[in-house]
C-alpha positions as CSV (number, residue, x, y, z in Angstrom):
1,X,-12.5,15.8,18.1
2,X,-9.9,13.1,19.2
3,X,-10.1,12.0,23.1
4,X,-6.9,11.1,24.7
5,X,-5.1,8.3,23.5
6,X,-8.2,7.6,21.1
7,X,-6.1,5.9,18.4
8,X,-3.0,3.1,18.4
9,X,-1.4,0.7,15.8
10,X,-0.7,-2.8,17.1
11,X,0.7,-4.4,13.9
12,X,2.0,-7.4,14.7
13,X,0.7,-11.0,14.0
14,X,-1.2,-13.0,17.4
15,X,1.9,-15.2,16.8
16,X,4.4,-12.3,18.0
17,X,2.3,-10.7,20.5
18,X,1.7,-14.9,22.2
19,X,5.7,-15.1,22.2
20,X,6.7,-11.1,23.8
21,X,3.7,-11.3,26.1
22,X,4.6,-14.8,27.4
23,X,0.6,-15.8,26.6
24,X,-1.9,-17.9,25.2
25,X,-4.9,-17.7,23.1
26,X,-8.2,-19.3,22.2
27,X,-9.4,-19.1,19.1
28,X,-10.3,-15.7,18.5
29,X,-8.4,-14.6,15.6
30,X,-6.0,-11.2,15.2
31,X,-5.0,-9.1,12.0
32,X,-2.7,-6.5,12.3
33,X,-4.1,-3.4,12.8
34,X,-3.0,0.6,12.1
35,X,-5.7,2.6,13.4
36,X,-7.8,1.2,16.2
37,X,-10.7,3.0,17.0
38,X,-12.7,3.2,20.6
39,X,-15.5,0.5,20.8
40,X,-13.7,-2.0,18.8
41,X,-12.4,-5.4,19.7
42,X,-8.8,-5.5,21.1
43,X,-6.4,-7.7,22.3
44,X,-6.0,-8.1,26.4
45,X,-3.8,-10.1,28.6
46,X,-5.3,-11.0,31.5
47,X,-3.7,-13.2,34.5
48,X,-5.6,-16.7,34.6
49,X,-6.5,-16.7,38.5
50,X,-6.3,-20.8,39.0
51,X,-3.1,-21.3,37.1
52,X,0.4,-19.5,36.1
53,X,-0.9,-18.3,32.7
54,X,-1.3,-15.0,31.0
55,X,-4.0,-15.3,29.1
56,X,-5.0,-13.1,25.6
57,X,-8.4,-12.6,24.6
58,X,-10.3,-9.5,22.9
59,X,-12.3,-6.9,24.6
60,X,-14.6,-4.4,23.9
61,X,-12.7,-0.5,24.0
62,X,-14.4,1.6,26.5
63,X,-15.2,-0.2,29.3
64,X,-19.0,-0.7,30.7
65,X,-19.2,-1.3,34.0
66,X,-21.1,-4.3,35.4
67,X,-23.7,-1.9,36.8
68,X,-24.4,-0.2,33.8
69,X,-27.9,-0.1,32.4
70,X,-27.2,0.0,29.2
71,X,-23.8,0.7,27.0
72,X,-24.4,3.7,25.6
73,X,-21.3,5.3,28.0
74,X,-18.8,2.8,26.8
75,X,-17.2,5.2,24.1
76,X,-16.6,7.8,27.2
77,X,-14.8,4.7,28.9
78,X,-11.6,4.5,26.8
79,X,-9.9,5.6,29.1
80,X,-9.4,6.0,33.1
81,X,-7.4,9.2,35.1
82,X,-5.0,7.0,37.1
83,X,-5.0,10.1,39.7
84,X,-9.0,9.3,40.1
85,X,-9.6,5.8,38.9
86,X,-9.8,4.5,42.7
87,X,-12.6,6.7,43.6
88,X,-14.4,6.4,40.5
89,X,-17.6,3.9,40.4
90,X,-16.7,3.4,37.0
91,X,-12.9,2.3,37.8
92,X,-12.3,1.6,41.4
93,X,-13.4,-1.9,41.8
94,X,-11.2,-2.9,38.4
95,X,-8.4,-1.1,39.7
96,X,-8.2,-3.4,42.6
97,X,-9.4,-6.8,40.9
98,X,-9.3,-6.5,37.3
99,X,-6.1,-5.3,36.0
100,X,-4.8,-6.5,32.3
101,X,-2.3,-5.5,29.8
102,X,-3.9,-3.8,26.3
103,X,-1.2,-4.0,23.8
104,X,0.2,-1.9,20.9
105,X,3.3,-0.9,19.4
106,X,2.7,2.8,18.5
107,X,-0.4,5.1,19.2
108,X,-1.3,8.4,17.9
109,X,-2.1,11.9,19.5
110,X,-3.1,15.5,17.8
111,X,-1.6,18.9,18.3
112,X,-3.5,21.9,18.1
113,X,-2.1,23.5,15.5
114,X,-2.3,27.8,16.5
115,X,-3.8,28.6,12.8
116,X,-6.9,27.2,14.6
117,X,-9.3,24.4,14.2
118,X,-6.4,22.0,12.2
119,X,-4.8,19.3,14.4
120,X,-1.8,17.6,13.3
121,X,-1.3,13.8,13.9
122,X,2.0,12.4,15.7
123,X,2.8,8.7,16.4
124,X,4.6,7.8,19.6
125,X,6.6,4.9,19.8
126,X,8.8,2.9,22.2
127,X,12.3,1.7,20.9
128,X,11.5,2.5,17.4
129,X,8.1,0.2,17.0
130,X,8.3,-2.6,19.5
131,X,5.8,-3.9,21.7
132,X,4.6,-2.3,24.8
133,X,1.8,-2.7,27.2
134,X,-1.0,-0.1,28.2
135,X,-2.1,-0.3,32.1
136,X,-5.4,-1.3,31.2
137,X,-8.8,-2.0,33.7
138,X,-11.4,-4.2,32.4
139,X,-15.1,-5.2,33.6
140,X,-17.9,-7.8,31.9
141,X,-21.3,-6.6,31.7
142,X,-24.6,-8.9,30.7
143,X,-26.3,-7.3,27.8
144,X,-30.2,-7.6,27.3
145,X,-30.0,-10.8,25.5
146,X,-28.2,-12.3,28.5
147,X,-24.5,-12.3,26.4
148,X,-21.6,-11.4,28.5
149,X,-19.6,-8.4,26.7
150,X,-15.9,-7.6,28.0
151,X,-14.9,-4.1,27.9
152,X,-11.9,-2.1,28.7
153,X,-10.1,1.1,29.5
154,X,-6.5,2.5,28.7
155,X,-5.2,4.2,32.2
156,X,-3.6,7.5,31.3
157,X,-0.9,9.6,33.1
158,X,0.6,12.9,33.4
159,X,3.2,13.3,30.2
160,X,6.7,13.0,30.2
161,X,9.2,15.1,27.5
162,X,8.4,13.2,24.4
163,X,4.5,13.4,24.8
164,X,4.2,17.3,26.6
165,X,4.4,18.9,23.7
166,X,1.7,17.6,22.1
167,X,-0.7,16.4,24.8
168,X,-1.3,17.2,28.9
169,X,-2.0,13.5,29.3
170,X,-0.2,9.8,27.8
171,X,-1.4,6.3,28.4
172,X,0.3,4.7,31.1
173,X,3.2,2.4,29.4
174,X,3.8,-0.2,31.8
175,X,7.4,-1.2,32.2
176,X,8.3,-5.1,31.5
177,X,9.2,-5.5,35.1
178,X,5.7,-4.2,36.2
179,X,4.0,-7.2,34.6
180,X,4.0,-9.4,37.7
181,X,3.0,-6.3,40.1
182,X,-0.1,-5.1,37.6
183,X,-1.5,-9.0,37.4
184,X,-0.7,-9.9,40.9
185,X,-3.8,-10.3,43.0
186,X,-2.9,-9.9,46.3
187,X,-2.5,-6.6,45.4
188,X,-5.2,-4.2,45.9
189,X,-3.6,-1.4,48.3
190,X,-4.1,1.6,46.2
191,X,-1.1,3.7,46.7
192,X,0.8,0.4,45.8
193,X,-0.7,0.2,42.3
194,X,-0.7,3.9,42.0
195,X,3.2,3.8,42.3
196,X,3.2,1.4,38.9
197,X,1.2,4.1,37.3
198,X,4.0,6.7,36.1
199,X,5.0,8.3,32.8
200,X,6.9,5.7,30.8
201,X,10.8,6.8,30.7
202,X,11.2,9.5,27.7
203,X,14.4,8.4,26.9
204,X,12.8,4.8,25.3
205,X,10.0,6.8,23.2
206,X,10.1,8.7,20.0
207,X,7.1,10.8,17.9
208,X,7.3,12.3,14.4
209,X,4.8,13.5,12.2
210,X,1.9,11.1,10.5
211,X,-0.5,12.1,7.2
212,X,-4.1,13.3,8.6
213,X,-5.3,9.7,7.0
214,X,-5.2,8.7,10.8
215,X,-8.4,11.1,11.0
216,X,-10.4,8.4,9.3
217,X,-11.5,5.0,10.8
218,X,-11.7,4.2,7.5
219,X,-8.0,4.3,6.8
220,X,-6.6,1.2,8.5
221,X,-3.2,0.4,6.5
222,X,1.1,0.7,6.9
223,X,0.5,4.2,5.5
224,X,-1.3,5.6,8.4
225,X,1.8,5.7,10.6
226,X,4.7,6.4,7.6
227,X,6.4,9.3,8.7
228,X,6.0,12.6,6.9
229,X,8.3,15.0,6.3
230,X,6.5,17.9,7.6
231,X,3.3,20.1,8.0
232,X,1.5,22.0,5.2
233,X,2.7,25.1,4.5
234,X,0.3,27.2,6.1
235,X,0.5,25.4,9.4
236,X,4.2,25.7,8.8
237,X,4.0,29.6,9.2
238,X,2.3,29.7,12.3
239,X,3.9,26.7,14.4
């Protein structure tokens, strides 16, 4: 069972991602990754609210909110219905205050493959592999030891042509140009985000067909998103 947008590759080195994204870093080191799994550590841009500086740190995925008793909801918190993330306890108070950027450069969905329980793995990408930014919401939450723990949430959107056949839903891809919008502060007027919170232009995006390695957390390398050159046989039949 894969939740939407429950998988994504972000390959490059912190290096790259500093100089696209405009950003700095602590010291809080980044490998590239192929297949990042909900409730790991991943990188965020946030704005720094004092000074002029996007700043890129690593979060938790699946976002706990500050009232949360415990964290045992966090891997339902991946990500947030941008249609219901205002009214949400969960989401509306990041929605207006805590907005970020969660990068990548590819993720992955599954399609239901008619022969019945098989799913089939896709990659999506924008321009061939570069860089984007998810519309992400993010929250800090004191754990029982007193430790602050950062968490996250991908906002997702209706689909556009490239992602429909495969899914009902796609992360929100933010547009270069929304940057400065999504990290402003003085804005918090919901319809105003909202109107940021579109599918990403289909026309920019490709998908093709990945090996069912993606399946496994375990699998974390360049194969997990090589192309493949089709479906088994007996999916074949049926699709």
């Amino acid at each position: 069972n894969f939740p939407m947008c429950g998988r994504y590759r972000l390959s490059r080195r912190k290096q790259i991602i500093e100089e696209h994204f405009d950003s700095v870093s602590g010291d809080e080191d980044w490998s590239p990754r192929y297949n990042i799994a909900p409730t790991q550590p991943i990188p965020v841009i946030r704005q720094n609210p004092k000074e002029p500086v996007r700043e890129l740190s690593l979060m938790r995925w699946g976002l706990i909110p500050r009232w949360a008793k415990d964290s045992s909801g966090a891997a339902r918190m991946i990500n947030a219905r941008s249609e219901t993330a205002s009214t949400k306890p969960a989401f509306r108070d990041a929605l207006k205050y805590h907005r970020c950027l969660i990068l990548a450069d590819g993720f992955y969905e599954w399609m239901r493959m008619r022969t019945g329980k098989a799913k089939q793995p896709y990659c999506f990408e924008i321009n061939n592999g570069e860089l984007f930014a998810f519309a992400g919401l993010w929250d800090r939450w004191k754990d029982p030891s007193g430790q602050w723990v950062k968490s996250c949430s991908i906002l997702t959107t209706t689909p556009n042509a490239v992602t429909s056949p495969v899914h009902d839903r796609m992360p929100v891809i933010l547009d270069p140009d929304a940057y400065e919008p999504w990290f402003d502060p003085g804005m918090s007027n919901v319809s105003d985000i909202s109107e940021l919170l579109k599918p990403f232009d289909a026309r920019l995006m490709r998908s093709y067909l990945v090996s069912t390695r993606i399946n496994s957390v375990a699998n974390d390398d360049a194969e997990c998103f090589r192309p493949v050159e089709s479906m088994p046989a007996q999916n074949r039949l049926f699709f």
